[in-house]
matplotlib code that plots the C-alpha trace (Angstrom):
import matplotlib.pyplot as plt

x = [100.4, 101.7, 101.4, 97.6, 97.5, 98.6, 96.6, 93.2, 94.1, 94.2, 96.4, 98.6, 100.7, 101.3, 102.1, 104.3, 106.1, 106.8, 108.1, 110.3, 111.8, 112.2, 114.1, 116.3, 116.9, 118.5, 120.9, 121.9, 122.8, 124.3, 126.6, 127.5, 125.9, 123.7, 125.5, 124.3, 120.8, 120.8, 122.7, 119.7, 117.4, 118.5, 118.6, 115.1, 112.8, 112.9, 112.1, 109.3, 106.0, 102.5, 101.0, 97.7, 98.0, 94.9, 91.4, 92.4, 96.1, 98.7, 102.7, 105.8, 107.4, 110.3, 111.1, 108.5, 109.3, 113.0, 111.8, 110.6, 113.5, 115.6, 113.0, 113.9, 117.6, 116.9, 115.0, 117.5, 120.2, 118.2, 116.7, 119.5, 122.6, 121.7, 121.9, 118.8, 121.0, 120.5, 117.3, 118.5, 121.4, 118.9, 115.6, 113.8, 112.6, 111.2, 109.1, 107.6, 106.6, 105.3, 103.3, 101.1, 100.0, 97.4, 95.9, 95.6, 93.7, 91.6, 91.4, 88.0, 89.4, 91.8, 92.7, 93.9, 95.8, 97.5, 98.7, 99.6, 101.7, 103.5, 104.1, 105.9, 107.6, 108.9, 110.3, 111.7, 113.7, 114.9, 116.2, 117.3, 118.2, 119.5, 121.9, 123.4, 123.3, 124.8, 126.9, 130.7, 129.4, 127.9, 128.6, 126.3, 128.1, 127.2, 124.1, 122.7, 124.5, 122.7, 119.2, 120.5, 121.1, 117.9, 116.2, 117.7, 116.5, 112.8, 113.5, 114.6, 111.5, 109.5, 111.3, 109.8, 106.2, 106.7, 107.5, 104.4, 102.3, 103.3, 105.5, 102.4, 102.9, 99.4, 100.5, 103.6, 101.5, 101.8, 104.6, 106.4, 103.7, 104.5, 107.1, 105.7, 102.0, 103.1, 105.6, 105.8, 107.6, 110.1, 110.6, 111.2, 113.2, 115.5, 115.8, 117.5, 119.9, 120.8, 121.5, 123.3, 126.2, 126.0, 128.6, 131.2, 130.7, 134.1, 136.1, 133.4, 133.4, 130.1, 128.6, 129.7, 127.7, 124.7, 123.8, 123.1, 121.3, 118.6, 118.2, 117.2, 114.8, 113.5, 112.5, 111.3, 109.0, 107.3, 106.7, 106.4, 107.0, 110.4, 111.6, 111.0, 112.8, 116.0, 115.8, 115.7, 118.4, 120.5, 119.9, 120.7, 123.7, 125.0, 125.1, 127.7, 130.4, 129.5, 130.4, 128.2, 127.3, 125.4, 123.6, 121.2, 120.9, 121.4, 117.9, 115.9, 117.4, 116.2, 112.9, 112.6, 113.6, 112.2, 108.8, 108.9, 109.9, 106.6, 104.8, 101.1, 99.8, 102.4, 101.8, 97.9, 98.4, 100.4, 98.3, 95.2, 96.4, 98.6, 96.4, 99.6, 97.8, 100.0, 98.2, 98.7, 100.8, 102.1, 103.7, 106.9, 108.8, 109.2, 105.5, 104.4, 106.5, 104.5, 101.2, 101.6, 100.7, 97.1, 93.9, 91.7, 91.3, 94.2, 92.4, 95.5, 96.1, 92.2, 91.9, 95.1, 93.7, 90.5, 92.6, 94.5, 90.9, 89.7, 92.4, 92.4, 89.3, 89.4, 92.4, 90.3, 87.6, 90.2, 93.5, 94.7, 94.7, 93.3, 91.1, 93.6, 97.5, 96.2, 92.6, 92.7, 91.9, 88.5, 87.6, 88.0, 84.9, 82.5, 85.0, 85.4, 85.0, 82.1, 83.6, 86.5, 84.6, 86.3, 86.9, 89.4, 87.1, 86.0, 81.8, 82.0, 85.3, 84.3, 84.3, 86.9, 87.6, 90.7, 93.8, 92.5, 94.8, 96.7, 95.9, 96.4, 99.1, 101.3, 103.1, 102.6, 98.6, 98.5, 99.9, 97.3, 94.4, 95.4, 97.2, 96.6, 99.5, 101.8, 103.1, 103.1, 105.3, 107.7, 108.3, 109.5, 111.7, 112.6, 113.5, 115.1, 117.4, 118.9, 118.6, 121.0, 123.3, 123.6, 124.1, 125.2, 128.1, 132.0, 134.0, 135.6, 132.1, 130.3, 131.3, 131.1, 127.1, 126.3, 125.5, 123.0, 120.8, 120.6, 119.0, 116.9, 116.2, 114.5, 112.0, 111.7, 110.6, 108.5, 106.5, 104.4, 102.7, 103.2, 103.5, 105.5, 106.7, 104.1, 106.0, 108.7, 111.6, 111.0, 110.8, 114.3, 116.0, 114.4, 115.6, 118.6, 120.3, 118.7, 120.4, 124.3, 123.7, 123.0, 125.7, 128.1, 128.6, 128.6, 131.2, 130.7, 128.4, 130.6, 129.4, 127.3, 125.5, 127.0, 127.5, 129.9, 130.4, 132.8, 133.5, 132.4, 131.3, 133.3, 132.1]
y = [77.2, 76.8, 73.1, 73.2, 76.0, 73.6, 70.8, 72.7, 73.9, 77.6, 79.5, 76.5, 78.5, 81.5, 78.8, 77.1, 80.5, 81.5, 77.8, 78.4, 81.8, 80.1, 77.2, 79.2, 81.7, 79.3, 77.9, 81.5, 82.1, 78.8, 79.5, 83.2, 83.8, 86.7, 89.1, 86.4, 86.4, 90.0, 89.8, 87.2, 89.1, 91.8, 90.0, 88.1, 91.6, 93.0, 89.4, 88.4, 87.6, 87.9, 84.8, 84.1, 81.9, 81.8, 83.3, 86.9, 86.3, 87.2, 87.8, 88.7, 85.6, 84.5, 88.1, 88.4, 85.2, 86.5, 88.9, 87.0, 84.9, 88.3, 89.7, 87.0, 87.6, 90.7, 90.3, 87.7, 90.1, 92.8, 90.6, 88.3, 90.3, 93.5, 94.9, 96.9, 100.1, 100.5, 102.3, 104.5, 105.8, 105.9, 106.9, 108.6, 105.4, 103.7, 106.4, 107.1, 103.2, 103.8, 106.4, 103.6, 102.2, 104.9, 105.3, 101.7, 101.1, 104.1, 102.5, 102.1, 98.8, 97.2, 94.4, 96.2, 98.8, 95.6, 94.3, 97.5, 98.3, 95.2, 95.6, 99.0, 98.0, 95.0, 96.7, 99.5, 96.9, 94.8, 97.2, 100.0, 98.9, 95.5, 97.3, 98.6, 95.5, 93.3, 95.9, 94.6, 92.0, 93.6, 95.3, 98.4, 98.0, 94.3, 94.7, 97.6, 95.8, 92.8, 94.6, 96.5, 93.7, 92.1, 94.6, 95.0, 91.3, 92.7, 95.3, 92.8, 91.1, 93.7, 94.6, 91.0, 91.8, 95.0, 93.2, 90.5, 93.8, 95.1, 98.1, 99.5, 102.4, 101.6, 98.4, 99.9, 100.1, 96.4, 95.1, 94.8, 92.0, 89.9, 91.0, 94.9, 95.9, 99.5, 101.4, 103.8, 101.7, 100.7, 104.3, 105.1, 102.7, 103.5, 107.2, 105.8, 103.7, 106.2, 109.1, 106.5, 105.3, 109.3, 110.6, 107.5, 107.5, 108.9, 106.1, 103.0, 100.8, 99.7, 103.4, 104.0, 101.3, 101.9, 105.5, 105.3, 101.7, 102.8, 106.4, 104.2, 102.4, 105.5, 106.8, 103.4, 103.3, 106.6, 107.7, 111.5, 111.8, 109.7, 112.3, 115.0, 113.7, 112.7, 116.3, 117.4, 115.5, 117.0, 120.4, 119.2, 117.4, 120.1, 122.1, 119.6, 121.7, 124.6, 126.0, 124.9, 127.6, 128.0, 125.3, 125.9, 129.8, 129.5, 127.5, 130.1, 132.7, 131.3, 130.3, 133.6, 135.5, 133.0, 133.6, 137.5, 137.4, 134.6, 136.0, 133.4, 134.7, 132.5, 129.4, 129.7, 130.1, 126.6, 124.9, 126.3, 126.2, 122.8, 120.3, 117.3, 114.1, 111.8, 108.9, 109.8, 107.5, 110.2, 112.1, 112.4, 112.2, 116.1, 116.5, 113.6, 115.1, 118.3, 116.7, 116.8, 120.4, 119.4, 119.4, 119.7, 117.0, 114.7, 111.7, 110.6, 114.1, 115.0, 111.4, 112.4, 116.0, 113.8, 111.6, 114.3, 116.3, 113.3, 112.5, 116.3, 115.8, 113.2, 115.2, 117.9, 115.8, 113.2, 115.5, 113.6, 110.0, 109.7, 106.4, 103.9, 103.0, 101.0, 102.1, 104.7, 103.2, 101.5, 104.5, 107.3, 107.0, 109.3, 111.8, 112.9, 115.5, 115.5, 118.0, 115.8, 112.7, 111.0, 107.7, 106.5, 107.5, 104.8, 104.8, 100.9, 99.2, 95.9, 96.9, 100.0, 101.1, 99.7, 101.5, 102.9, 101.4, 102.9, 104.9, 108.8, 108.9, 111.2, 109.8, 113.2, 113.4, 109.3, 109.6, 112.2, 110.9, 107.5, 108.3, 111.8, 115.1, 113.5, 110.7, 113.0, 115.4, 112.9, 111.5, 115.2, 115.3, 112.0, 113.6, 117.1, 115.0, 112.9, 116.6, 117.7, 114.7, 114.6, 118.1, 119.9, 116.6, 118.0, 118.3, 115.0, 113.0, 114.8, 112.8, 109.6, 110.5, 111.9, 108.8, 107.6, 111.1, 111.9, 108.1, 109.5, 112.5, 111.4, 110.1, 113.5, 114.6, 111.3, 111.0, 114.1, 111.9, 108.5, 106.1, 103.3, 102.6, 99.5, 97.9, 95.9, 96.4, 100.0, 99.9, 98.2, 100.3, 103.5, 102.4, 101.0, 104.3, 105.7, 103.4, 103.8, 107.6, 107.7, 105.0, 107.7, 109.4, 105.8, 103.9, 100.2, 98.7, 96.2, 92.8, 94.3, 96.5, 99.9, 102.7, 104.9, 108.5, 109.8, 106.8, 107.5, 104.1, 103.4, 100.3]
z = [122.3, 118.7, 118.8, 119.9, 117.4, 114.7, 116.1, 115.8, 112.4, 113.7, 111.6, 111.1, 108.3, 110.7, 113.4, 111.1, 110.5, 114.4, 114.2, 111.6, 112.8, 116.8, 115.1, 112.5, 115.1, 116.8, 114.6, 113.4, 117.3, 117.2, 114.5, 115.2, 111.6, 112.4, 109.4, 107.0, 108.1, 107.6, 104.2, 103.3, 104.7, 101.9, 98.9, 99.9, 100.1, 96.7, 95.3, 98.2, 96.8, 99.0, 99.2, 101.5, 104.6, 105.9, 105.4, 106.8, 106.2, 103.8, 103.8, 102.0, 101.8, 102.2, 103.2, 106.0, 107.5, 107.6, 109.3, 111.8, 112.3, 112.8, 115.2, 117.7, 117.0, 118.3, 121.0, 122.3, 122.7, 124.2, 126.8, 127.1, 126.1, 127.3, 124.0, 124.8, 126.0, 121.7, 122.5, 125.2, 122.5, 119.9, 121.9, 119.2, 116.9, 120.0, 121.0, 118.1, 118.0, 121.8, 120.4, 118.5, 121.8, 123.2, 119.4, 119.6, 122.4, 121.4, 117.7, 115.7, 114.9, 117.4, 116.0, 112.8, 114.5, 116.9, 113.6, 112.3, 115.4, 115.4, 112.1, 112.4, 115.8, 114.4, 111.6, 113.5, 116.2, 113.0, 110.4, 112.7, 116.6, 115.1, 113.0, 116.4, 117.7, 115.2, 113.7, 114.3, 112.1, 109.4, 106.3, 105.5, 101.8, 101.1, 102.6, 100.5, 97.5, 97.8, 98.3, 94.5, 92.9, 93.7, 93.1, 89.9, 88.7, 89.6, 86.8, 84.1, 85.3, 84.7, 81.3, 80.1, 81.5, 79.7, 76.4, 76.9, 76.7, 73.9, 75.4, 76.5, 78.6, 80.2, 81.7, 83.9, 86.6, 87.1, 84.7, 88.9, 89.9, 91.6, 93.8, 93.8, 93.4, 92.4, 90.7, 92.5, 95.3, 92.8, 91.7, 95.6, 96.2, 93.0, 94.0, 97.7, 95.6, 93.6, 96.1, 98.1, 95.7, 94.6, 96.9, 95.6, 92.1, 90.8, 93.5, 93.4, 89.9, 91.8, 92.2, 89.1, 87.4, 90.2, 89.3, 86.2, 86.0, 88.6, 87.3, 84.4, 86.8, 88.4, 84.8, 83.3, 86.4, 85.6, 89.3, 89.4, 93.1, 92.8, 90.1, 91.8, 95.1, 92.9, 91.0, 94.7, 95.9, 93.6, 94.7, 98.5, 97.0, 95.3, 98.9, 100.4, 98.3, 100.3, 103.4, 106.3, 107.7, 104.2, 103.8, 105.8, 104.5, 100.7, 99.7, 102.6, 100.6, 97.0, 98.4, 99.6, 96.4, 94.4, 96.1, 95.7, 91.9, 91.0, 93.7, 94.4, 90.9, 88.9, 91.2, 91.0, 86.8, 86.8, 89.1, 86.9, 83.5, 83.5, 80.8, 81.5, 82.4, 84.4, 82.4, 79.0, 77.4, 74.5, 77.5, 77.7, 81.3, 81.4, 80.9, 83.0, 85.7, 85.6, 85.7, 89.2, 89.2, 87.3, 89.6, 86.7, 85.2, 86.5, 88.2, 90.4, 91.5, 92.1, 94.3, 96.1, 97.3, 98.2, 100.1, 101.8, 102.7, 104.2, 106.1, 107.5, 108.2, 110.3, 112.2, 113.3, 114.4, 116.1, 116.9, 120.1, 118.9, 115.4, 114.4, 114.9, 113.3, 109.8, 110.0, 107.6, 104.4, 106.3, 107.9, 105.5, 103.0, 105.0, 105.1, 101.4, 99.0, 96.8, 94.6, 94.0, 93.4, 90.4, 88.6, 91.1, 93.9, 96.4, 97.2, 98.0, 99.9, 98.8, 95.3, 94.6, 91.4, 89.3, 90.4, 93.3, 95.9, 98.6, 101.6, 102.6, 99.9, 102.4, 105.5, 107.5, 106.9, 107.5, 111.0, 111.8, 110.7, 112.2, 116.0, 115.9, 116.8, 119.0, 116.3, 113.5, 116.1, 117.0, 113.4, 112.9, 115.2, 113.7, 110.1, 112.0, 113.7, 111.0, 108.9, 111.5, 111.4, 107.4, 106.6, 109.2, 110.8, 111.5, 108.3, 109.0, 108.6, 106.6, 103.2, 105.4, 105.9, 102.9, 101.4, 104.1, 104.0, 100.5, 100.5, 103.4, 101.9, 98.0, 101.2, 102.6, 99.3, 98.3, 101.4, 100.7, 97.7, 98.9, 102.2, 101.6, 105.3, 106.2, 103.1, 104.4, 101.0, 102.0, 105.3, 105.4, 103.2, 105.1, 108.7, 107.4, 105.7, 109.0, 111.2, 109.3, 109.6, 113.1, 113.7, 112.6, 115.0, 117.5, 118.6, 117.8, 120.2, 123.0, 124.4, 126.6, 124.4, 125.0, 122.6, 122.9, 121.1, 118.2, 115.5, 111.9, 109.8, 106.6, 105.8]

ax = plt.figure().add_subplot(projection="3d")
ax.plot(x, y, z, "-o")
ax.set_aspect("equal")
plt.show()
């Protein structure tokens, strides 16, 4: 099939690709070097650019065609191997994948939504079951370090497109081209690496070095919703030096007192009364951080509500299986708010305004609007059960998983304003903390593919 594909000139370049990944596959198997795929795999994603391959076509390379070549790693040992007993340890991730299939078929654009599935069940099986699978090999420290320090040579990059501009705070938007389109990814992505080397930054010359160099990041990139998830983190952080049983109590008790000392009058005044614009270059961070609470007269935030209407809209008129995984952006026009209508607002898709880009802007409200309840349900279950397993694990893991689901958890916060998880640098980092927090509480997988309880990961 791909030989007569290449022969007609169908999609020779994505031919050429599943070529490349059967063939590389086979010489990592060969050569037991599946960790070093992985490792590669890490370093690649930060530093992929997109690049078209045909008419309809375009991918993340080299990153996506890594990808690739690890997908049929994967799929070897679960069909081969009998590494597939992964899933039934882990059951969660798959489901919520399986829960793309009915939305799908129901989908107002099924060959979008096929793509889109794919997309997120590859991702899942690569960065999350193949970390079961693979895991005697790997090492969750040399992995995450090699993603860092690519992803640190994106932000000198981005320090030299910054100084071609002139150090205009206008162009930070895209000083990240070509390897990100936004900065908001890279802010994201520097709040994980942050809250991950937290936890060992008085024992780690590496964590020590880390913190500080991508809170730099995170702040350089000017993404409100990333500061916000690392002020955040640092509230969840600070509960790991209390007593369990309090974790859990202590923030329902401040929220509560909190809520009867401002009562709704003080919130309705800031959300009212805020003038911070998240585009004004004369901000500083502290102000541009509380733009988020302007509706006036803040484009971003105005589109964003608009986005978030629309996308409730099409929930209540869709609740079971939504329009379709990936269909949003292509379906959502009809459904907006006139009263929000503002300069980032999209009237024509083949000609949308400049800095208009993205989707439902919030993961929850996507999921929805795309495959309907029983998605959104499952991918909370998802976050309640890796909630469980980071702050509330036995006293003698607890440290051990702290890393992995304060990483998790600037996402908790970020995903509210942002979806990053069809993005495969994200996607990998996501699954992957996800994975090492769930392998806690694992036993190394054997040959066949079994998992067995009670062994913490330290490396």
């Amino acid at each position: 099939g791909f030989a007569t594909a290449l022969y007609l000139d169908l999609y020779p370049a994505l031919a050429a690709l599943v070529l490349f990944g059967l063939f590389g596959a086979g010489l990592v198997l060969r050569y037991r070097l599946e960790h070093r795929a992985y490792e590669l795999l890490a370093f690649a994603l930060p530093l992929s650019v997109k690049l078209p391959l045909a008419a309809s076509l375009d991918m993340n390379l080299p990153a996506e065609g890594l990808v690739l070549l690890v997908a049929f790693l994967v799929a070897w040992h679960m069909v081969v191997r009998g590494a597939w007993r992964v899933v039934a340890a882990e059951p969660l991730p798959a489901l919520w994948v399986v829960s793309f299939v009915l939305p799908t078929v129901m989908s107002e654009l099924v060959a979008v939504s096929i793509k889109f599935t794919l997309l997120n069940a590859t991702y899942v099986a690569v960065f999350f079951y193949g970390f079961f699978i693979f895991r005697p090999q790997l090492s969750i420290k040399r992995t995450v370090r090699l993603f860092a320090v690519s992803l640190a040579l994106v932000s000198f990059w981005s320090l030299l497109q910054f100084a071609a501009y002139g150090w205009n705070p206008v162009t930070i938007s895209g000083i990240f081209k070509p390897f990100f389109s936004s900065h908001t990814t890279v802010g994201a992505l520097a709040a994980m690496l942050v809250a991950y080397h937290l936890p060992n930054v008085k024992n780690d010359r590496w964590a020590f070095l880390a913190v500080p160099f991508f809170a730099a990041v995170l702040f350089y990139s000017t993404s409100r919703a990333a500061i916000w998830s690392l002020a955040l983190m640092l509230v969840v952080f600070l509960l790991y030096f209390v007593p369990r049983k309090l974790r859990l109590l202590l923030p329902l008790a401040a929220l509560a007192v909190g809520g009867l000392i401002a009562g709704p009058q003080l919130a309705t005044k800031l959300f009212d009364n805020t003038q911070y614009e998240s585009h004004d270059p004369n901000a500083n961070v502290l102000e541009e951080s509380m733009s988020v609470t302007n509706i006036s007269t803040d484009a971003s935030n105005m589109e964003r509500l608009n986005r978030w209407i629309s996308a409730l809209r099409m929930f209540q008129e869709r609740p079971q299986f939504g329009f379709g995984p990936g269909t949003y952006q292509f379906t959502y026009l009809p459904y907006q708010e006139p009263s929000l209508e503002n300069r980032l607002t999209v009237k024509n898709p083949n000609y949308p305004p400049p800095g208009s880009g993205g989707s439902a802007h919030n993961e929850w409200l996507l999921l929805l609007s795309e495959n309907g309840w029983p998605s959104a349900l499952l991918f909370i279950m998802l976050l309640a059960q890796w909630v469980a397993r980071g702050m509330f694990a036995p006293r003698s893991q607890v440290w051990a998983r702290a890393p992995f689901f304060l990483a998790l958890f600037t996402y908790f916060v970020h995903l509210n304003f942002n979806n990053f998880l069809n993005q495969p640098a994200f996607a990998f980092l996501f699954w992957w903390m996800a994975a090492a927090l769930s392998a806690s509480r694992l036993r190394r997988p054997s040959g066949s593919g079994e998992v067995e309880k009670n062994e913490t990961v330290t490396d």
